[in-house]
N, C-alpha and C positions, 0 to 999 in steps of 0.2 A: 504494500500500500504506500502510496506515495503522503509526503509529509502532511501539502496539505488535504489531502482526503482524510489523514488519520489526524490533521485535528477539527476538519468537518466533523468526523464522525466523532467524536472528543473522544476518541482513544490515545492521544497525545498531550503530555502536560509539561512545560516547561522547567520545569523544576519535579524532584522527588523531594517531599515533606519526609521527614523521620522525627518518629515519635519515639522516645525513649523510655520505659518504663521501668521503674524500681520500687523498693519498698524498704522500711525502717528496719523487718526482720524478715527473719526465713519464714515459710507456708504464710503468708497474707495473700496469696494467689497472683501471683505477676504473672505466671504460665498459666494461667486459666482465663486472666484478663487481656493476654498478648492474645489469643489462640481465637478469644472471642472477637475482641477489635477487631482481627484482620478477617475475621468469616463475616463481621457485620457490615464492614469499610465493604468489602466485594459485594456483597450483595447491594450495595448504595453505588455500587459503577465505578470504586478504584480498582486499579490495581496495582501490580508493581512500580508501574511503569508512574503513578503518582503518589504512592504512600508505603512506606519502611517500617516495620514496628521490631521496635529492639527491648530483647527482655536483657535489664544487666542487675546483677546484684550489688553494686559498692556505691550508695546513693554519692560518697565524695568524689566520686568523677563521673558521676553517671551526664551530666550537665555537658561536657566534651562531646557525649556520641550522636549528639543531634540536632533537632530544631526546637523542639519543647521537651520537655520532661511530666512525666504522670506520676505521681507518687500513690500506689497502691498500699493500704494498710489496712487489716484484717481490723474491724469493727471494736472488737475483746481485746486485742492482745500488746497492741504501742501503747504508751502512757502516753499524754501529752507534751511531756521534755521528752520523749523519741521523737513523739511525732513532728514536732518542732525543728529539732536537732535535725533527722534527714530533709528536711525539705528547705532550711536554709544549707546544706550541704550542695541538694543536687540543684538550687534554684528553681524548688519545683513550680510549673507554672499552673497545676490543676492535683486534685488530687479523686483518687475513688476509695470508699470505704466497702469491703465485701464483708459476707457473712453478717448483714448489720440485723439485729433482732425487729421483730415488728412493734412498732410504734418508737422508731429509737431514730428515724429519719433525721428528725428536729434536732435532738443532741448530735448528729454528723454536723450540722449545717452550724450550730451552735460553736461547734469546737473549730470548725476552719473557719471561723470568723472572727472569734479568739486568738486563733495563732496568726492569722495575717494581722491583724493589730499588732501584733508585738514585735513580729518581723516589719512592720511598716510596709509588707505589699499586699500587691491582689492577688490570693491562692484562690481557684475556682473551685468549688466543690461540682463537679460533673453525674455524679452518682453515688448511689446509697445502694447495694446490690446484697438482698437479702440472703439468708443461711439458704445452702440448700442440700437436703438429702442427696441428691444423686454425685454431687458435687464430693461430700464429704466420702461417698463409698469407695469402699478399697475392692481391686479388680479380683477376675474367681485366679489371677495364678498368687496374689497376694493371703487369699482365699484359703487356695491349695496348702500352701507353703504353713501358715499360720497352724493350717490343722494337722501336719506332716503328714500331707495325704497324696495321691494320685491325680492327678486332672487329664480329662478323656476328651478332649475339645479340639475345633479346629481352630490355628495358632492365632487369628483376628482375635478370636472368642475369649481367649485369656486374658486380654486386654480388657476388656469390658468390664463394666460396674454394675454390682447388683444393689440395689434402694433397701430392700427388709430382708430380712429370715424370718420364716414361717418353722414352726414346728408342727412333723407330723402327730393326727389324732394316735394317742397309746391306746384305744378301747374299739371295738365296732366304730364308725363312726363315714357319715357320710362326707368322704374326702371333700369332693368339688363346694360343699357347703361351706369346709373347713375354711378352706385356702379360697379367702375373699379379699384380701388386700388388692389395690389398684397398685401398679406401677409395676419394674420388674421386681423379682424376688427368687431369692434358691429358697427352699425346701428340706428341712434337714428331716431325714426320717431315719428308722433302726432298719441295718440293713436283711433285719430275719422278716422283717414287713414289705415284702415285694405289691401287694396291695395298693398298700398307700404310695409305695413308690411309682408305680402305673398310675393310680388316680392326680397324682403333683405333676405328672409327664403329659396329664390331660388338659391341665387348665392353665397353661403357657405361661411352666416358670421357664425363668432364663438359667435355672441351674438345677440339680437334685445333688446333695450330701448324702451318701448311704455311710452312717455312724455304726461303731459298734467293731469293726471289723469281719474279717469272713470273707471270700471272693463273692462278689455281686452274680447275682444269678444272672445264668445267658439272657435270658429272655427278657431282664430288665435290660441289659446293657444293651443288646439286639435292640429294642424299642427305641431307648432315649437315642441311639447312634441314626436309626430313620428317623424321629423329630428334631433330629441337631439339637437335643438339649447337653450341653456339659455338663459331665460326672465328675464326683470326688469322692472317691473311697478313704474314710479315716478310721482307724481305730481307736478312735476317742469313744467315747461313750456320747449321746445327745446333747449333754448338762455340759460337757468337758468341748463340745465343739461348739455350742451356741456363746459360751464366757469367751471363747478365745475371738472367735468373729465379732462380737459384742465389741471387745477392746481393738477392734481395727476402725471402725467409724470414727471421720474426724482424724485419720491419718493418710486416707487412700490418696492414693498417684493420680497425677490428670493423665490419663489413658483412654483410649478408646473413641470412637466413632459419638456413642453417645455423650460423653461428658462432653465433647467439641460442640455439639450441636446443641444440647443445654448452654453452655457458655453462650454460644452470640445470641440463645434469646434473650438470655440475662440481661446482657450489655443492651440489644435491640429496645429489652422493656427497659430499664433502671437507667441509661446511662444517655445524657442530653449529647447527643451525636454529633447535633449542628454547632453546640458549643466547640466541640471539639476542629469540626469542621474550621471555626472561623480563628481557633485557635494555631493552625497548622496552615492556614490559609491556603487553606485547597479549593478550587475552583467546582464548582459541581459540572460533575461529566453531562455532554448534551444527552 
């Protein structure tokens, strides 16, 4: 395409904007708010060719690697002299708060309005980006691991985040009534109950735990390997595998297809775009 066709069709932009993005400490989600920005900047018509997002973690030089600076800081976890301290470091020019609890927007806005006072500039508040379950899950090979178990999956699939565990019913019990939670979820059941492990393979978990130890019977494994659901064989007991999964929420990796795609609704919903927009002064694509 010739130059100017491609800035007829505004595929061409005189300049690459770079956004820089840091945070006060480690897990306030820089990788989950890069990953989002840039799936949400695309879908609003940039692309490389007019915007750069850079995850860096040493807020005192973060300020060198670009055009603006985003100071990203987990809601709970900077104090206020952090929060303070990196953003006169990287000269931050906006900041976003993730994981913020609900009704807690106001104390965001409150606090970057405080600390630009004191620093004497204008820090933007851009967004409030609430807690989210699927966010916080840890993936089935994080999963696997925690339970010193087996994972039966194909290699995409270990990647992925599961939202709840479900415990299977220990009595008679009519499974697909059991297992009603919305969202995905694995299924922890005992694995002498092939029952309930057939009925959890019926109502589209994203994983089944056969606890207990034992080889998993063919015909479970047979089944879940045609539904694509991934397997974990541990020999924990039920009680010993739901405490150890329990303690991974709120530490999982940003992995997978689905946390990507939770992120830029995040940012899509929570986080003023156009500010941004006017902050990196990007032109909007024709």
């Amino acid at each position: 395409m010739r130059l100017r066709d491609a800035i007829t069709a505004g595929r061409y932009h005189a300049r690459v904007a770079t956004l820089v993005i840091t945070s006060p400490l480690a897990g306030d989600g820089k990788s989950t708010l890069a990953a989002g920005l840039a799936d949400a900047f695309a879908r609003r018509g940039y692309g490389v060719d007019a915007l750069t997002i850079i995850e860096h973690h040493d807020p005192a030089t973060a300020a060198a690697k670009g055009d603006a600076v985003l100071l990203v800081a987990h809601g709970g976890n900077a104090d206020d002299v952090t929060l303070e301290r990196a953003a006169r470091e990287c000269s931050a020019a906006a900041i976003v708060f993730t994981s913020v609890l609900n009704g807690q927007a106001m104390a965001a806005r409150d606090r970057v309005a405080a600390i630009s006072a004191r620093l004497d500039v204008t820090l933007l508040l851009v967004g409030a980006v609430p807690q989210d379950r699927l966010l916080a899950a840890p993936s089935l090979a994080q999963m696997a691991a925690a339970l010193d178990g087996s994972l039966e999956a194909v290699d995409d699939a270990a990647a992925d985040a599961v939202e709840w565990i479900e415990i299977g019913p220990i009595t008679a019990h009519p499974g697909s009534v059991h297992f009603a939670t919305d969202g995905s979820k694995a299924i922890v059941a005992r694995g002498d109950r092939p029952d309930v492990a057939l009925t959890a393979l019926e109502v589209d978990a994203q994983c089944l735990i056969l606890a207990g130890g034992g080889e998993p019977l063919r015909y479970v494994l047979e089944r879940a390997e045609v539904d694509e659901v991934p397997l974990i064989a541990t020999a924990l007991t039920t009680a010993e595998a739901v405490e150890r999964l329990g303690s991974l929420y709120g530490h999982g990796s940003f992995s997978g297809p689905r946390k990507r795609e939770r992120a830029a609704l995040l940012v899509e919903n929570h986080l003023d775009m156009e500010a941004l927009e006017q902050l990196l002064q990007l032109g909007r694509p024709a």
